[in-house]
RODO-2510 file (C-alpha; in nm, 4 decimals, decimal comma):
residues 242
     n   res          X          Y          Z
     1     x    23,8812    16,3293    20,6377
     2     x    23,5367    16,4334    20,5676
     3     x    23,2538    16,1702    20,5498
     4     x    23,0470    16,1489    20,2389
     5     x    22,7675    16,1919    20,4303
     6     x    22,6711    16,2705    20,8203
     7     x    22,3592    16,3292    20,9305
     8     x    22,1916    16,3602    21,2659
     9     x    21,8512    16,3788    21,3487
    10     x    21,7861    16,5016    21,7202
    11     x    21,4028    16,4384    21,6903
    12     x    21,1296    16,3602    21,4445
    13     x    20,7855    16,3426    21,4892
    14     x    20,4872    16,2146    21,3844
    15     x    20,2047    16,4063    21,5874
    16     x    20,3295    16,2853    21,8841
    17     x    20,4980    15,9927    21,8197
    18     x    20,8332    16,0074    21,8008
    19     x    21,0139    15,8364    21,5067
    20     x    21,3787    15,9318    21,5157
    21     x    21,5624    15,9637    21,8361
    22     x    21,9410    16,1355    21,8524
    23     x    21,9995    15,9378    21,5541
    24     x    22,3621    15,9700    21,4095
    25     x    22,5172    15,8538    21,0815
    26     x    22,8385    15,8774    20,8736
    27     x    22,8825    15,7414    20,5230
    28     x    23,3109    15,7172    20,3975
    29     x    23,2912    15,7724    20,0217
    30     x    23,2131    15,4444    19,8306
    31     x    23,1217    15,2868    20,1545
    32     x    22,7437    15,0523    20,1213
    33     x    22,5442    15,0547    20,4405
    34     x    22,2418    14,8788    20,5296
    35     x    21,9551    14,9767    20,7638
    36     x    21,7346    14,6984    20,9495
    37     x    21,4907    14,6889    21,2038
    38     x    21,1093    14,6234    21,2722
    39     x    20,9050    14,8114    21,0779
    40     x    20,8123    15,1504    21,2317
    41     x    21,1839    15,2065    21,3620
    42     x    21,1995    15,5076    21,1232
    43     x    21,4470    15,3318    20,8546
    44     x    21,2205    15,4998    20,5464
    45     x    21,1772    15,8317    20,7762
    46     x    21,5574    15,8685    20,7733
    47     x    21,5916    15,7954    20,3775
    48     x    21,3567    16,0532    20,3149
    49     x    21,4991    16,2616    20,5382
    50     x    21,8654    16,2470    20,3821
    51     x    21,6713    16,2978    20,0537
    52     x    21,5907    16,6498    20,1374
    53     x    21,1933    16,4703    20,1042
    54     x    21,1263    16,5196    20,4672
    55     x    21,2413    16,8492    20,6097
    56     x    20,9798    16,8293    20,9375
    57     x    21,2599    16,7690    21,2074
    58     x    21,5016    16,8586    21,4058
    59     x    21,8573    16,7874    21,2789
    60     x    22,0582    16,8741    21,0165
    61     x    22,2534    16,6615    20,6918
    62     x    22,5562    16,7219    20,5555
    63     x    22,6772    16,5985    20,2084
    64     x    23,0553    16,6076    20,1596
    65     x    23,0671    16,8483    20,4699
    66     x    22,7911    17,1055    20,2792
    67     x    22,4514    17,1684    20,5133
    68     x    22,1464    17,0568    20,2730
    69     x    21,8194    17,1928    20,2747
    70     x    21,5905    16,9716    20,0542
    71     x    21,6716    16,7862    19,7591
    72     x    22,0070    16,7724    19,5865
    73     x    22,1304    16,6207    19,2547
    74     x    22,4373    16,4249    19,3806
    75     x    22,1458    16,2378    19,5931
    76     x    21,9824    15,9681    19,4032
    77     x    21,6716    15,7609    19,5278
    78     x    21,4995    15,4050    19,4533
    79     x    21,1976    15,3379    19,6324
    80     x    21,0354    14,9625    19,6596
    81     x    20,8244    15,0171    19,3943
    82     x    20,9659    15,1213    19,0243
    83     x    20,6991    15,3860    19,0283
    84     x    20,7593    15,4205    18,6415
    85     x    20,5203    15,6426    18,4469
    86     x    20,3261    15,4339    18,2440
    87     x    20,2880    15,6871    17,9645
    88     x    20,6303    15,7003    17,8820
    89     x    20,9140    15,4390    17,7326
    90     x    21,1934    15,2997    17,9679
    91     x    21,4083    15,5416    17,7806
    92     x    21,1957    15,8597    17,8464
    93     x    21,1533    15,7261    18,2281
    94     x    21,5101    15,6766    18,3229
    95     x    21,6136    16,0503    18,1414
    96     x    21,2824    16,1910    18,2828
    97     x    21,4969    16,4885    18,4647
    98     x    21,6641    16,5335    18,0976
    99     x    21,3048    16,6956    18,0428
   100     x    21,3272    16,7661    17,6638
   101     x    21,6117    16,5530    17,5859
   102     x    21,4930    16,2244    17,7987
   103     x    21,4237    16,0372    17,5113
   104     x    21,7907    16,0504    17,3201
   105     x    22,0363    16,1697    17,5969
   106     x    22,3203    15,9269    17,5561
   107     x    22,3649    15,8459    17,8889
   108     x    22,0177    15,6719    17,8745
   109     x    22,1557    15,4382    17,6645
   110     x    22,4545    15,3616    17,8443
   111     x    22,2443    15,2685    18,1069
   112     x    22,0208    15,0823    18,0018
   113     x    22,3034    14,8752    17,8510
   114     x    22,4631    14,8145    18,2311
   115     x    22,1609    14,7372    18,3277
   116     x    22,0747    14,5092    18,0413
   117     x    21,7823    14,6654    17,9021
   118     x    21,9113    14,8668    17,5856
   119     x    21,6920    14,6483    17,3445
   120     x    21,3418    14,7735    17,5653
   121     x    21,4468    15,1479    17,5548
   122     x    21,1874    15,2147    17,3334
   123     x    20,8887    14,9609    17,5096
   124     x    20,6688    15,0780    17,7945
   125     x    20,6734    14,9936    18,1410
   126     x    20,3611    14,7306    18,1070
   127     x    20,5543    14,5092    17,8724
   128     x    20,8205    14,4639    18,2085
   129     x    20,8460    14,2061    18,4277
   130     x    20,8932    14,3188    18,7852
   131     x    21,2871    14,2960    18,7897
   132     x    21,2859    14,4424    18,4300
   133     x    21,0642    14,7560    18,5535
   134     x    21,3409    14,7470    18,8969
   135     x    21,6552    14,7196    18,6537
   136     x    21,4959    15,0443    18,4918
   137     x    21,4358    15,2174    18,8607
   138     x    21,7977    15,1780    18,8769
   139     x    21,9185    15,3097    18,6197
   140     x    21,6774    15,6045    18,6695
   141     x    21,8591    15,6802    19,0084
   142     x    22,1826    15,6672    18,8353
   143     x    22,0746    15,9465    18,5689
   144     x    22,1918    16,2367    18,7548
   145     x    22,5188    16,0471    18,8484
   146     x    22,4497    16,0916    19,1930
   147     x    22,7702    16,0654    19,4830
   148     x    22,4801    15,8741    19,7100
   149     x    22,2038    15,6439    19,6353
   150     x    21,9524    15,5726    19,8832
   151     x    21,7286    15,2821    19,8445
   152     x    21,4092    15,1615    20,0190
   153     x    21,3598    14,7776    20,0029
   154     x    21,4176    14,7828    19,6290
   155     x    21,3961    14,4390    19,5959
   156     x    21,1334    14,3181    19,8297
   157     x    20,8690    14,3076    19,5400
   158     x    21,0393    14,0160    19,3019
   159     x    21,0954    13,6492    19,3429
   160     x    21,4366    13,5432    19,5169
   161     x    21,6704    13,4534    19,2009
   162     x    21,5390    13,7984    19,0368
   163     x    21,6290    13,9316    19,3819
   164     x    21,9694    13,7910    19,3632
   165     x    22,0816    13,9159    19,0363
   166     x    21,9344    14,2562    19,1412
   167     x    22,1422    14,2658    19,4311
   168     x    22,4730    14,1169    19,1789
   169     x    22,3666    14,4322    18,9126
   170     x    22,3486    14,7069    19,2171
   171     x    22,6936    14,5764    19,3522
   172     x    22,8467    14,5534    19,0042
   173     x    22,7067    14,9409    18,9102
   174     x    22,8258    15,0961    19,2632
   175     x    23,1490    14,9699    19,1811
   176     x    23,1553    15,0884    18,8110
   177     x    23,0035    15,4343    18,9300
   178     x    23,1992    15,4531    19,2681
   179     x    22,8370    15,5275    19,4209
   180     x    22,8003    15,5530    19,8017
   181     x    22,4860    15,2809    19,8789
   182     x    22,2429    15,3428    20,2013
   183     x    21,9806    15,0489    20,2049
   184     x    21,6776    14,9690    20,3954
   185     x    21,5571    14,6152    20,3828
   186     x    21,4099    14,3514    20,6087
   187     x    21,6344    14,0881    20,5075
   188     x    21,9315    14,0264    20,7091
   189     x    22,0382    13,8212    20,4356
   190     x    22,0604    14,0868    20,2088
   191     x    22,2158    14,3253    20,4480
   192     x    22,5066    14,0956    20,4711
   193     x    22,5754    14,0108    20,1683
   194     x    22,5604    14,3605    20,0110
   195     x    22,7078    14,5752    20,3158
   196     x    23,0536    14,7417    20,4599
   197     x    22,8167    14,7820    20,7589
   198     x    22,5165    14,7265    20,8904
   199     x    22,3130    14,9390    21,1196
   200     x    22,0602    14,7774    21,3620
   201     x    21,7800    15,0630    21,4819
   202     x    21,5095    15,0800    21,7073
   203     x    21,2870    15,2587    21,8850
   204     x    21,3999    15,5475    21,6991
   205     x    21,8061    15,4600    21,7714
   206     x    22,0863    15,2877    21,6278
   207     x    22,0919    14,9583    21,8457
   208     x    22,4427    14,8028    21,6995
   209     x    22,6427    14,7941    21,4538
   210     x    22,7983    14,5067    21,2448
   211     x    23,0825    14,5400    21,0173
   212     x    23,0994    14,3226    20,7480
   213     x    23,4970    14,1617    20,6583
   214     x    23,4794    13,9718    20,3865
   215     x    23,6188    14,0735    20,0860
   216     x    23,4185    14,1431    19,7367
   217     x    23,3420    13,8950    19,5453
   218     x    23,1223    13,7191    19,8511
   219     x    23,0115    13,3971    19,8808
   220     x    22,6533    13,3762    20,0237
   221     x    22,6927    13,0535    20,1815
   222     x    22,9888    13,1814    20,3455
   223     x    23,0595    13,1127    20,7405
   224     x    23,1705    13,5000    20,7942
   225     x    22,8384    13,6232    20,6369
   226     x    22,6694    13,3254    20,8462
   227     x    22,8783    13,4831    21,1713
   228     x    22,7343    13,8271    21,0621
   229     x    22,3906    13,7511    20,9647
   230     x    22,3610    13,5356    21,3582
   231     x    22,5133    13,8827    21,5462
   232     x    22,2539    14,1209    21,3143
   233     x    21,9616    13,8453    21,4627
   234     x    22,0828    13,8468    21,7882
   235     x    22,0873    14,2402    21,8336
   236     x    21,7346    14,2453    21,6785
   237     x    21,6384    13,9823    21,9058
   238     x    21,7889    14,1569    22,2224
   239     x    21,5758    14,4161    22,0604
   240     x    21,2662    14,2117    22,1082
   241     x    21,1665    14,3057    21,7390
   242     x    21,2193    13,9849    21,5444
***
């Protein structure tokens, strides 16, 4: 069967630092993957680079067993910051690729309604609170009804109940939508709780690799996402990076 997505990135470079090393990934369809490591690893290089935003390497990505060169609709993006414009409503911001039709394309509504926000369609983005103005990031990256959705820390801006029901409305939406997740974040935490699998890079690599067991709905305080979230520390540590 053909993966979702598989990439691999033989080199990438910064001048002459090098940021991705031989780096290899698959994605199953409907599958939610998390990346961690110490910053400068090149976790955000490779979400760019799967975007089609970074096309400076050597390597090639292949959605649903297609080559892509640069950006692609069935590949959706959230970045840590909402990055909302502030001169347009939440409605206008999550249609913005509607161009003309942002505004009253019904699929902005139904959006905003999974995502709790129907009632602020018509606000802008400075009367939002930070997990408001995230909620609407999300929905933004669901516009295009992409097969993949690629976020960067998404949630590393808010306080940690906000955090939690961000991470509860992204599980509940992937499963409505049948979206494929790939996640960076620093929190090992996070990666547990929300992830099939968890990849552990470095120095340009993929270090390890933890699957994740239990079954959906989790329970955070469980002692199999404990188990995980000690092996994901201990590779990191091996790593001399945490």
């Amino acid at each position: 069967m053909t993966a979702l997505l598989d990439v691999h990135v033989r080199t990438k470079r910064f001048a002459d630092r090098l940021v991705l090393d031989n780096f290899s990934l698959e994605l199953e369809a409907g599958e939610i993957v998390s990346l961690v490591g110490a910053s400068g690893c090149g976790k955000s290089t490779l979400l760019r680079i799967v975007a089609g935003l970074d096309r400076e390497h050597d390597g090639q990505v292949r959605l649903n067993g297609q080559a892509q060169h640069g950006i692609h609709r069935d590949i959706g993006f959230i970045f840590q910051e909402p990055r909302l414009l502030p001169w347009l409503t939440v409605a206008q911001n999550v249609g913005f690729d509607a161009d003309a039709r942002r505004a009253s394309d019904p699929h902005v509504f139904s959006l905003l309604e999974e995502v709790g926000l129907a009632q602020v369609a018509d606000a802008l983005p400075k009367a939002l609170s930070g997990g408001m103005a995230q909620r609407v990031a999300i929905a933004r990256g669901l516009f295009n009804r992409p097969r993949l959705l690629l976020l960067d820390e998404p949630f590393s801006a808010v306080d940690a109940f906000t955090r939690m029901k961000l991470q509860e409305l992204l599980l509940a939406i992937a499963r409505e939508h049948g979206t494929t997740l790939l996640l960076v974040t620093h929190d090992v935490n996070e990666a547990a709780w929300l992830s099939d699998r968890v990849v552990v890079m470095g120095n340009g690599r993929a270090l390890d690799e933890v699957t994740i067991t239990e079954q959906r709905p989790r329970h955070r305080r469980s002692q199999t996402l404990a188990d995980a979230r000690n092996t994901i520390l201990e590779i990191l540590e091996g790593a001399h990076v945490v």
